[in-house]
C-alpha positions as CSV (number, residue, x, y, z in Angstrom):
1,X,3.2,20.1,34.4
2,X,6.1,20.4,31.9
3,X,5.4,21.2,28.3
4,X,6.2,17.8,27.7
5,X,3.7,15.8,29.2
6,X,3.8,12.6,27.9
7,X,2.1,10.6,29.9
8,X,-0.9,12.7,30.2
9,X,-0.6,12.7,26.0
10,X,-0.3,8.9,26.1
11,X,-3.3,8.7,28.7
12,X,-5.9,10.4,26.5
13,X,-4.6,8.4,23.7
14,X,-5.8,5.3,25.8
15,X,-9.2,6.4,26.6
16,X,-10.0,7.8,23.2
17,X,-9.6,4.4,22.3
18,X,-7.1,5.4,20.3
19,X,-3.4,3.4,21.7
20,X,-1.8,1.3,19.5
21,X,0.0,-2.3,20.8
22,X,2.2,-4.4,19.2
23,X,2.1,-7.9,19.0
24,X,4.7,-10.0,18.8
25,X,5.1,-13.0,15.8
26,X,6.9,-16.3,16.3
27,X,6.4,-17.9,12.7
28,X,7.0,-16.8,8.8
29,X,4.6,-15.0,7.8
30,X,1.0,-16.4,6.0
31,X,-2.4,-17.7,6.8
32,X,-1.5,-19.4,9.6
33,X,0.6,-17.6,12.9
34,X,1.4,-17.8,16.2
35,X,1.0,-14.4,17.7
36,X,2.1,-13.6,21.3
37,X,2.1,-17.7,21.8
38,X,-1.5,-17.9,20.1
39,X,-1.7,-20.2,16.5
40,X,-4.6,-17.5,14.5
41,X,-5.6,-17.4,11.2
42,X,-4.4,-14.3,9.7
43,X,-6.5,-11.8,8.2
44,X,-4.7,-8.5,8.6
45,X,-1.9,-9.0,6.3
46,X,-1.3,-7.3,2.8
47,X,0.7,-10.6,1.3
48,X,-2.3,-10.9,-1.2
49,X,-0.2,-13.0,-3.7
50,X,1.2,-15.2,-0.8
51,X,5.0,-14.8,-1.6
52,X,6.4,-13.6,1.3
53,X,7.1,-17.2,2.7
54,X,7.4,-18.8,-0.4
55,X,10.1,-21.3,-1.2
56,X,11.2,-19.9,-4.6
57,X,11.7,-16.4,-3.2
58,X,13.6,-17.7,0.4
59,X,15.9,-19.9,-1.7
60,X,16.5,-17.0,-3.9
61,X,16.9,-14.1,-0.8
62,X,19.4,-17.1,0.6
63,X,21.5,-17.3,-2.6
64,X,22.0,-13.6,-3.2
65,X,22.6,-13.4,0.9
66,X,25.5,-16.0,-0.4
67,X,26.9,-13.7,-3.3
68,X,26.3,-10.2,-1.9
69,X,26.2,-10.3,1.9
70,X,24.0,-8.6,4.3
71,X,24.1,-5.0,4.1
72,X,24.6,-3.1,0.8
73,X,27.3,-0.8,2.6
74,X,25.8,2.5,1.2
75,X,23.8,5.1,-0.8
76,X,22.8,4.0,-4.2
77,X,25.0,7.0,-5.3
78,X,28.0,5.6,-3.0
79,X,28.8,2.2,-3.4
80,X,26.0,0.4,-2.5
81,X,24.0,-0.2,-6.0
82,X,25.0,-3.3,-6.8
83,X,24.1,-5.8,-10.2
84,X,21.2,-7.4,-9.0
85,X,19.5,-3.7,-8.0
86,X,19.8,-2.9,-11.7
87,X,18.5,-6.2,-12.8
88,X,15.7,-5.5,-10.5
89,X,14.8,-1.8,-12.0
90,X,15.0,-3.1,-15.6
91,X,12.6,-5.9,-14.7
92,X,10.3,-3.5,-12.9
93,X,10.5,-0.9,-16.0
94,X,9.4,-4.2,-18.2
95,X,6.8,-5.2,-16.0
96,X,4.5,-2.0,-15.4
97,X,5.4,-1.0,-19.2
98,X,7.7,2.3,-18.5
99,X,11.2,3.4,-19.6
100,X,12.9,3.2,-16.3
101,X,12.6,2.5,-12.7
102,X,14.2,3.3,-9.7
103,X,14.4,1.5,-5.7
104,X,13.9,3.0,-3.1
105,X,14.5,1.3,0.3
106,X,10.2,2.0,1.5
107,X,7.7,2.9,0.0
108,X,6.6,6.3,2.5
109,X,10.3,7.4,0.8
110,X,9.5,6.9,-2.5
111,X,6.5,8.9,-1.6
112,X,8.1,12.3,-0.2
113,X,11.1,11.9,-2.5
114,X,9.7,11.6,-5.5
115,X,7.1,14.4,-5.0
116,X,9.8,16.8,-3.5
117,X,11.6,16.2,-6.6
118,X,9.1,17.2,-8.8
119,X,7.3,20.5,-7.1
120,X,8.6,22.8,-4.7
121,X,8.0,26.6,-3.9
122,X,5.1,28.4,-6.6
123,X,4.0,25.3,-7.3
124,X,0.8,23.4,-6.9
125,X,0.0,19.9,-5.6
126,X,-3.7,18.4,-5.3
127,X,-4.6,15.3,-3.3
128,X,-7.2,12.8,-2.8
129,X,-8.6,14.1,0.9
130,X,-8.0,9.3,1.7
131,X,-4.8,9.5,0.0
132,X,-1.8,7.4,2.3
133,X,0.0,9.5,5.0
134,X,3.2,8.9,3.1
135,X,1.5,10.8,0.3
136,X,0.3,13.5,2.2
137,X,3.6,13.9,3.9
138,X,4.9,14.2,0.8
139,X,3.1,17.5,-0.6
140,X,3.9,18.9,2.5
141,X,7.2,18.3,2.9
142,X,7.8,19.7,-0.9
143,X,7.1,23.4,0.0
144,X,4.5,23.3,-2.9
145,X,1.2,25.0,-2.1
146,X,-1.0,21.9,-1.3
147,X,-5.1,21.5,-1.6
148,X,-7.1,18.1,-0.9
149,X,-10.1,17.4,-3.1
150,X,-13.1,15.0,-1.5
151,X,-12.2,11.5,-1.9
152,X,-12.8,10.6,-5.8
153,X,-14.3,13.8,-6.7
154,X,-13.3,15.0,-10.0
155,X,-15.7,18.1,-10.4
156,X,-14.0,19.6,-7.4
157,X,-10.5,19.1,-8.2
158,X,-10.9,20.3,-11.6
159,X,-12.3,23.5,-9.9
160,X,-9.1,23.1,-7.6
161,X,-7.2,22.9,-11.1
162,X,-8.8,25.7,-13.1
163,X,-7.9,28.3,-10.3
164,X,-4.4,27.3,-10.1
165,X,-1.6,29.6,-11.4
166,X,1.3,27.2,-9.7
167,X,4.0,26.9,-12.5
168,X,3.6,23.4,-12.6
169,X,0.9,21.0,-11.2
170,X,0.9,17.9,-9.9
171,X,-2.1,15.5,-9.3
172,X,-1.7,12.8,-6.6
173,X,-3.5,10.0,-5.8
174,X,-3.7,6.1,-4.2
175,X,-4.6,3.6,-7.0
176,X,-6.2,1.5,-4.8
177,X,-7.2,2.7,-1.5
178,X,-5.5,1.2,1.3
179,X,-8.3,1.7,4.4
180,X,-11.3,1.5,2.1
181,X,-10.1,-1.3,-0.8
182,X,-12.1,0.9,-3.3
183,X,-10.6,2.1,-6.5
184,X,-9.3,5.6,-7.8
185,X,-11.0,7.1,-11.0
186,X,-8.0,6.9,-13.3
187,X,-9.8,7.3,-16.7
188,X,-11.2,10.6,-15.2
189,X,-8.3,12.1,-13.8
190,X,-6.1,11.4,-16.8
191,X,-8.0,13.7,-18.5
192,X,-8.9,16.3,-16.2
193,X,-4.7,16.4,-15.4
194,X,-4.3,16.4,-19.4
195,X,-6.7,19.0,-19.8
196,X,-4.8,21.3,-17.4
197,X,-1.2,20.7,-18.4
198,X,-0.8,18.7,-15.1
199,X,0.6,15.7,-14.3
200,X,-0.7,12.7,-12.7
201,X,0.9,10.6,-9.6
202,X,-0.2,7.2,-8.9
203,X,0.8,4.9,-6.0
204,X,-0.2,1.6,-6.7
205,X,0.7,-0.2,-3.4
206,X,-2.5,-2.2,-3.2
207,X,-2.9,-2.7,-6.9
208,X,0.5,-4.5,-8.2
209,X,0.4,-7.7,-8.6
210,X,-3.3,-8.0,-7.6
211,X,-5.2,-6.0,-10.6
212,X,-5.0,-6.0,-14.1
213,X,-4.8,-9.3,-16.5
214,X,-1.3,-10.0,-15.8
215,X,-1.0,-8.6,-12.4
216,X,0.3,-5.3,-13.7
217,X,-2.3,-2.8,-11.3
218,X,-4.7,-0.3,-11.9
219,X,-3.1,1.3,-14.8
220,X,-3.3,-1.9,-16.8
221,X,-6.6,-2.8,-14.8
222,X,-8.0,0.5,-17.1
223,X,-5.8,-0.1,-20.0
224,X,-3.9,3.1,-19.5
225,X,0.0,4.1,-20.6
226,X,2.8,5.8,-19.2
227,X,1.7,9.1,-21.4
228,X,-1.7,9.2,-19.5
229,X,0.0,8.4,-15.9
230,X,3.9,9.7,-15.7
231,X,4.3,8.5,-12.7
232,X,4.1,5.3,-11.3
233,X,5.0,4.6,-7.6
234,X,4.8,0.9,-6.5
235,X,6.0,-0.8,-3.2
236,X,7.6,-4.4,-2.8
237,X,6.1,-5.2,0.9
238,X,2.5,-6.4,-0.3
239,X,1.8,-8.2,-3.4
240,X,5.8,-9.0,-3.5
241,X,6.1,-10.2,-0.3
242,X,9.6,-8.8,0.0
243,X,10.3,-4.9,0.9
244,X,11.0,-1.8,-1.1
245,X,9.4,0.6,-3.3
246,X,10.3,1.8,-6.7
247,X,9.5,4.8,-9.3
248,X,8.8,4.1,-12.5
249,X,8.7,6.1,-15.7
250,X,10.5,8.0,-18.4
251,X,14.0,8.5,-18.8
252,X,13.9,12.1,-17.8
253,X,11.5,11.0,-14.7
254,X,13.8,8.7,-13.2
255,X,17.2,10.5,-13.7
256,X,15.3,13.6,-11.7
257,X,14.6,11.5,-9.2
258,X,18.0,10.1,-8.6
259,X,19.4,13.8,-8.7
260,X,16.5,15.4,-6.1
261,X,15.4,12.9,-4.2
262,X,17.2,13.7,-0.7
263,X,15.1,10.1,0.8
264,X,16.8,8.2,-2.4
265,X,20.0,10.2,-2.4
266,X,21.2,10.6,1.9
267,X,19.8,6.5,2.3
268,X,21.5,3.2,2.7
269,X,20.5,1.0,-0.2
270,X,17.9,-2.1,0.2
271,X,20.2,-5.4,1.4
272,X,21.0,-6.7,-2.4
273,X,19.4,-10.0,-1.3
274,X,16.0,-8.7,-1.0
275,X,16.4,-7.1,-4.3
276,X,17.4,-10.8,-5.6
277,X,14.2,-12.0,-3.6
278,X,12.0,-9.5,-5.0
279,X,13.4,-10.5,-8.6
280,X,12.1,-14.4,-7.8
281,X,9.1,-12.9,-6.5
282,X,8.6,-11.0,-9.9
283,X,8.7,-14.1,-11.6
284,X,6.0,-16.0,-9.8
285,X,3.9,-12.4,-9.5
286,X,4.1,-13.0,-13.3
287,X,3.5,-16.3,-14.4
288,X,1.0,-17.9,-11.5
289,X,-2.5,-16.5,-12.8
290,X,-3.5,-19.0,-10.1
291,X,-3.1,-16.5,-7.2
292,X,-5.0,-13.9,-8.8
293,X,-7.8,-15.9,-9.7
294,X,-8.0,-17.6,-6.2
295,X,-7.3,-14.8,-4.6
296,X,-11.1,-13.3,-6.3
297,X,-12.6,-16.5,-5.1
298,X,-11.8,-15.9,-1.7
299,X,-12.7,-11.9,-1.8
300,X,-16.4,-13.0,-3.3
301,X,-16.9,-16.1,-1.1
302,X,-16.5,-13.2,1.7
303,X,-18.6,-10.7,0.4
304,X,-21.5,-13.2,-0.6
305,X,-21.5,-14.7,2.7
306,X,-21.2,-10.9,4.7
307,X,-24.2,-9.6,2.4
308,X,-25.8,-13.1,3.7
309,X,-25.5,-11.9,7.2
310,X,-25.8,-8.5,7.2
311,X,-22.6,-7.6,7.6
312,X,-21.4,-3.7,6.5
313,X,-19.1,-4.3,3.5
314,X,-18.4,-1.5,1.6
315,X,-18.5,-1.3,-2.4
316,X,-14.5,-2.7,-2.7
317,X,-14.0,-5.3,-5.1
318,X,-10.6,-5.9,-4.0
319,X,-8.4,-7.8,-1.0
320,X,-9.3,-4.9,1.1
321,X,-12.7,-5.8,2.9
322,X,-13.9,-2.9,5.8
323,X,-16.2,-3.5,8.0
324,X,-17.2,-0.2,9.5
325,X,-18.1,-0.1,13.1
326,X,-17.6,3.7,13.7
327,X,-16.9,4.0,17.4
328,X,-12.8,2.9,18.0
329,X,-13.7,1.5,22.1
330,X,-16.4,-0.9,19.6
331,X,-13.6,-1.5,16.7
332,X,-11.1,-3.0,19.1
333,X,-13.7,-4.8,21.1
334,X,-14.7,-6.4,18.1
335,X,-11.1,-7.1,16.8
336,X,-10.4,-8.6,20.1
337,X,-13.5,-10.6,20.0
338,X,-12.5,-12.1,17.1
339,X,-8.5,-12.8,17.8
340,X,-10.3,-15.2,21.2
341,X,-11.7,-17.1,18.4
342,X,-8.1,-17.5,16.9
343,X,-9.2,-14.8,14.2
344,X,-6.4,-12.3,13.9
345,X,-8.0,-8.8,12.1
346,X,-6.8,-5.2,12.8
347,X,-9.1,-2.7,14.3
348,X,-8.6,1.1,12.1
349,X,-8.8,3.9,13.7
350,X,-7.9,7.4,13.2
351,X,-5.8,9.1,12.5
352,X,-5.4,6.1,9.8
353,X,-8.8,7.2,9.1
354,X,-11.2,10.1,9.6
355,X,-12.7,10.1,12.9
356,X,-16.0,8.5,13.4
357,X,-14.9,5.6,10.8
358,X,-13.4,3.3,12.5
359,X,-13.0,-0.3,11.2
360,X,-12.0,-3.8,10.8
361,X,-9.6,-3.8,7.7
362,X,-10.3,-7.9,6.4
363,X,-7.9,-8.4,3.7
364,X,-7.1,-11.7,2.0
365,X,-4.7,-14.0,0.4
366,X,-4.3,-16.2,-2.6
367,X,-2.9,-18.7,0.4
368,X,-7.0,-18.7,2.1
369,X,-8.7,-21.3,1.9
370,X,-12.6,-21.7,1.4
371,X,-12.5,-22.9,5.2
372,X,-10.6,-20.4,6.6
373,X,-13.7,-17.9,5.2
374,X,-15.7,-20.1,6.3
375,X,-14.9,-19.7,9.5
376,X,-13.8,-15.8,9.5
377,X,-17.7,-15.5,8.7
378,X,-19.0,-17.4,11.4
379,X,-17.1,-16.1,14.0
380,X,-17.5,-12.2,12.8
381,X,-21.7,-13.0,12.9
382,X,-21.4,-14.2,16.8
383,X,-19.1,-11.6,17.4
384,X,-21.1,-8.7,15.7
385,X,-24.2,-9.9,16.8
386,X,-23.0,-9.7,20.4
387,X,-21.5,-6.2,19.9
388,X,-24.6,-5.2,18.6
């Protein structure tokens, strides 16, 4: 046996229950898809808004596909930052409130660059212990000394805080968290950061667009400023339905992250015509209250009719829905169960989360329909009760 065994490393990751497969899509995405030749009804994706198909945002990918090309050619810092990137950073800056943003071309880049940027060597980083991968790849990557603190609990990471002598401090966390749906305590840790002279990180993947009155996360969502939360990461793949990430906040903020960040600086920039798309997108993220409100419709319709059956939701109030199964072997069988019945939903399982908790990860759409939970529901109660 060579050191480099893969097969015997891919065979235990089969009968852990642990193997990932892709499936192939033949259609645009939303509600409706045909999946390896199958038409489902999808309940896996994180388009919560509904844009990524939408006509405004194709027609405006199309046009700026017309003006700009393709590729963008480069770096940001070469020659590939191009008019409509800009109009897209001053629209984000106006959106979430902040002096300045900055692209990136994902979101797990934004993650790692901007946190390298900020800490390295003799200095401290502390993380939600459910914080995103990209996150915690980030604090490790940064050469800062790194602690996690259990999931929402402020009493320990102040303790975490209080003992630190790092030179500067930096406080990390999801705003909305992306295997569980629930919330981050942003009141609380604005002031235990404040009270320590650290600062506070927030990535708000799951929250933009979705949270808040006007769609503008979870910092608006608890009425908070750029002052109480420095730094704002958001990403363009969910509630924009287009691709991309950005980091927003002061003047001094972004202009350190274009001179640090080695995953903004040493990468090609995102195809100008997705930034055009994502500027359409914007628009209609903006002005169609619609989504939002239908999109809490469909997120209580589910939960009502899940408490009615007996189903384990958790506490999340958002378009994030687990339903905890525990065992992975029981997760896919129930996710497999389910996508017979034309029901497309993921089965979680770790390392995406800790072990013993693996899920079903429902998440909605301001594109549902009442039917379409209608029949999620009644097709999740035969196939529970039959795993049960």
């Amino acid at each position: 046996m060579t050191a480099f065994d893969l097969g015997r490393e891919l065979n235990a990751c089969r009968k852990a229950g642990l193997y990932r497969h892709r499936r192939v899509i033949d259609s645009a995405q939303g509600v409706a898809l045909t999946v390896d030749g199958q038409r489902v009804i999808n309940f896996c994706s994180n388009d919560y808004l509904g844009l990524a198909n939408d006509s405004a945002v194709v027609a405006a990918f199309n046009a700026g596909a017309s003006q700009y090309g393709v590729g963008s050619g480069s770096a940001h810092l070469v020659c590939g930052h191009s008019r409509v990137h800009h109009q897209l950073e001053d629209a984000l800056a106006d959106f979430t409130g902040r002096d300045r943003a900055v692209l990136f071309s994902t979101g797990y880049m934004a993650n790692i660059g901007c946190i390298s940027a900020l800490v390295g060597a003799g200095d401290r980083v502390f993380e939600d212990r459910l914080n995103h991968a990209s996150l915690l790849d980030g604090a490790r990557l940064s050469g800062a000394r790194f602690k996690r603190y259990r999931h929402g609990d402020i009493e320990q990471l102040q303790c975490f805080l209080a003992a630190s002598s790092g030179a500067k401090k930096l406080v990390v966390t999801d705003g909305v968290f992306s295997m569980d749906g629930d919330l981050a305590p942003l009141p609380e840790l604005v002031r235990a950061t404040q009270a320590s002279e650290a600062w506070l990180m927030v990535d708000d993947a799951h929250g933009l667009g979705v949270l808040g009155a006007q769609g503008r996360g979870v910092v608006e969502h608890h009425k908070l400023s750029q002052e109480d939360v420095p730094v704002l990461i958001g990403t363009l793949g969910k509630s924009f339905g287009t691709a991309g990430a950005f980091v927003a906040g002061s003047e001094a903020l972004v202009e350190t992250i274009i001179q640090k960040a080695r995953s903004y600086i040493y990468t090609t920039a995102l195809p100008p015509a997705l930034a055009a798309a994502t500027l359409a997108s914007l628009q209609l993220l903006v002005s169609d209250d619609w989504r939002r409100e239908k999109l809490r419709e469909r997120i209580q319709q589910f939960r009502s009719g899940a408490r009615q059956l007996g189903l384990p939701v958790t506490d999340s109030e958002t378009a994030i829905q687990p339903l905890l199964v525990g065992d992975s072997h029981q997760a896919m069988r129930l996710s497999d169960a389910l996508l017979t019945e034309a029901i497309w939903v993921s089965a979680i399982r770790p390392p995406t989360v800790p072990l013993g908790s693996a899920r079903l990860r429902v998440t909605f759409s301001a594109l549902h329909e009442a039917h379409h939970v209608d029949r999620l529901l009644c097709v999740l109660d035969k196939a529970w009760s039959q795993l049960s």
